[in-house]
N, C-alpha and C positions, 0 to 999 in steps of 0.2 A: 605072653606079654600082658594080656587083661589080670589073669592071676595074679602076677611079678605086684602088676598096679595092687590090685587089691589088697595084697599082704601088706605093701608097703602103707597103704593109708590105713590098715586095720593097726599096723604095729604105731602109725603116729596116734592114732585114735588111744591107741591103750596108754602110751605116754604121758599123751594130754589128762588122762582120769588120772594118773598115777600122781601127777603133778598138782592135781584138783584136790587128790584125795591128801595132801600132804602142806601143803599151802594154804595160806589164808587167801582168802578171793581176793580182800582190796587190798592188803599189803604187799602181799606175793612172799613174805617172811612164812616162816615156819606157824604152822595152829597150832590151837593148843592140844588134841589131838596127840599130833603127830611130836609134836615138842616133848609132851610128855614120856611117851616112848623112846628118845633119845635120850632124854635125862635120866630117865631110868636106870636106860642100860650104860651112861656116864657114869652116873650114880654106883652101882653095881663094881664098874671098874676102878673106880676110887678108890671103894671099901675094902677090895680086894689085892688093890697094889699100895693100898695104906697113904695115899694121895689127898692133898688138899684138894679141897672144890668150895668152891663160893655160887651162891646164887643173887643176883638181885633182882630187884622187883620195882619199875618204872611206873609213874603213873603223869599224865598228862595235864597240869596243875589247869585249874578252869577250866573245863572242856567244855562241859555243856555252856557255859558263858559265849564259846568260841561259835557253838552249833545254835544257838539261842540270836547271836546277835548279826550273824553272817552266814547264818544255813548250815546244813547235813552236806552240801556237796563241799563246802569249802572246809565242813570237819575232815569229812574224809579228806580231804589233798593234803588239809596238815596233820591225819595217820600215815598217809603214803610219806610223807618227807621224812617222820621221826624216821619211820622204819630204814626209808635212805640213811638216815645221819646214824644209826644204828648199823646196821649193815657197814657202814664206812668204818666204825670207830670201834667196835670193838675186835678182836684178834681171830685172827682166822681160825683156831680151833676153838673158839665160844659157840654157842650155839644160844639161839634166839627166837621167840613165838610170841605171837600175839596172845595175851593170857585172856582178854576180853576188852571188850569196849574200846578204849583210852589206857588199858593197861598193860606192861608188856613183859617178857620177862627174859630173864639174860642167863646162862645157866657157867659158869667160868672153869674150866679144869686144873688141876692142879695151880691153883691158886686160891693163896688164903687172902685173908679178909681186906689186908689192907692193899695188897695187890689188884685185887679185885675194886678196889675203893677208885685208885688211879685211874682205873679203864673208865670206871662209872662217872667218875668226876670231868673226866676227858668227854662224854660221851653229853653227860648236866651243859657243860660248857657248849657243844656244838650247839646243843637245840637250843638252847639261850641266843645263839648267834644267826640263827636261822629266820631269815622273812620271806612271807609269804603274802603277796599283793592280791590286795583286793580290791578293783578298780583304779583307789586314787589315795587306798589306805595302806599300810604297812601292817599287816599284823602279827604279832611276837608270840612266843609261846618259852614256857618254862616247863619242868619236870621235876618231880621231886622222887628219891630215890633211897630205896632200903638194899639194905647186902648182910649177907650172910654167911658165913663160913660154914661149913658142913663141919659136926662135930659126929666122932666115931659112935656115940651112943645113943645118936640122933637118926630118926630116918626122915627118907629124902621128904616128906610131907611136912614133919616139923622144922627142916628148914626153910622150906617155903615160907611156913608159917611166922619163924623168926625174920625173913625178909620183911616180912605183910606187916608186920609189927612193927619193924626197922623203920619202912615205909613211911605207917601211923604217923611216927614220932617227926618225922620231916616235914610233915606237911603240918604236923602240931606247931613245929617250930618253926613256920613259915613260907613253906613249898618253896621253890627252886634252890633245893639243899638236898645233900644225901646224910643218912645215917646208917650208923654199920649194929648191928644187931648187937648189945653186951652180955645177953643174959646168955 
């Protein structure tokens, strides 16, 4: 019986790490870590079955303005939301990690760009519509959003990169907007 017990709490113990090791702490979404390694071997099975794949690349328009004027705890709750409104909105084989900070990243399979754009734009639209109370205040958040198509002669780093740049341009041209990578 004492054994039975102990195995059982040693196999929840090893869960709990596995879960640790794989997860962002405050989002509970994928790290980047672990993200990476998924997209990888995404990545890998794209190029292999000659498959579209799109990435994009979220970033949290103002953040530090958000953590500046109403605190670290209340940034964090509006990382914990995105990741909800994320989690909700994009398709259940997407895959999703925190890439750092306020910035996140969406990894899309067999879809190309402008496919990938729809989800993204569906996703711009939730967190636009998203409020977050604080005391007696309302406060709104926007996102600005780059996408990328994985190109055959590309590897999966320079689409990143294409995202990050996609990114650039949205928030050049006014954050709560997505751009889709052209070059």
């Amino acid at each position: 019986q004492l054994v039975r017990r102990r195995t059982d709490e040693l196999e929840q113990a090893n869960a709990r790490l596995k879960e640790l090791s794989i997860k962002d702490g405050l989002t509970g979404i994928f790290n980047r870590r672990h993200f990476e390694e998924l997209a990888q071997t995404e990545y890998q099975r794209s190029f292999r079955d000659k498959n579209w794949l799109s990435i994009a690349m979220l970033d949290v328009d103002h953040f530090k303005g958000i953590n500046d004027r109403y605190g670290h705890e209340v940034g964090d709750g509006a990382l914990i939301e995105i990741a909800r409104v994320l989690d909700a909105e994009i398709r259940e084989n997407d895959l999703c990690g925190r890439w750092g900070g306020e910035e996140f990243l969406i990894l899309l399979p067999e879809t190309g760009d402008k496919a990938a754009g729809l989800v993204m734009e569906r996703v711009r639209n939730a967190v636009e519509r998203l409020t977050i109370r604080v005391q007696d205040e309302s406060v709104y958040m926007t996102v600005s959003i780059g996408v990328a198509e994985h190109r055959k002669e590309s590897s999966y780093s320079d689409t990143i990169s294409r995202a990050d740049h996609a990114l650039l341009v949205a928030k050049r041209g006014g954050r709560n907007q997505l751009s889709t990578a052209t070059d």
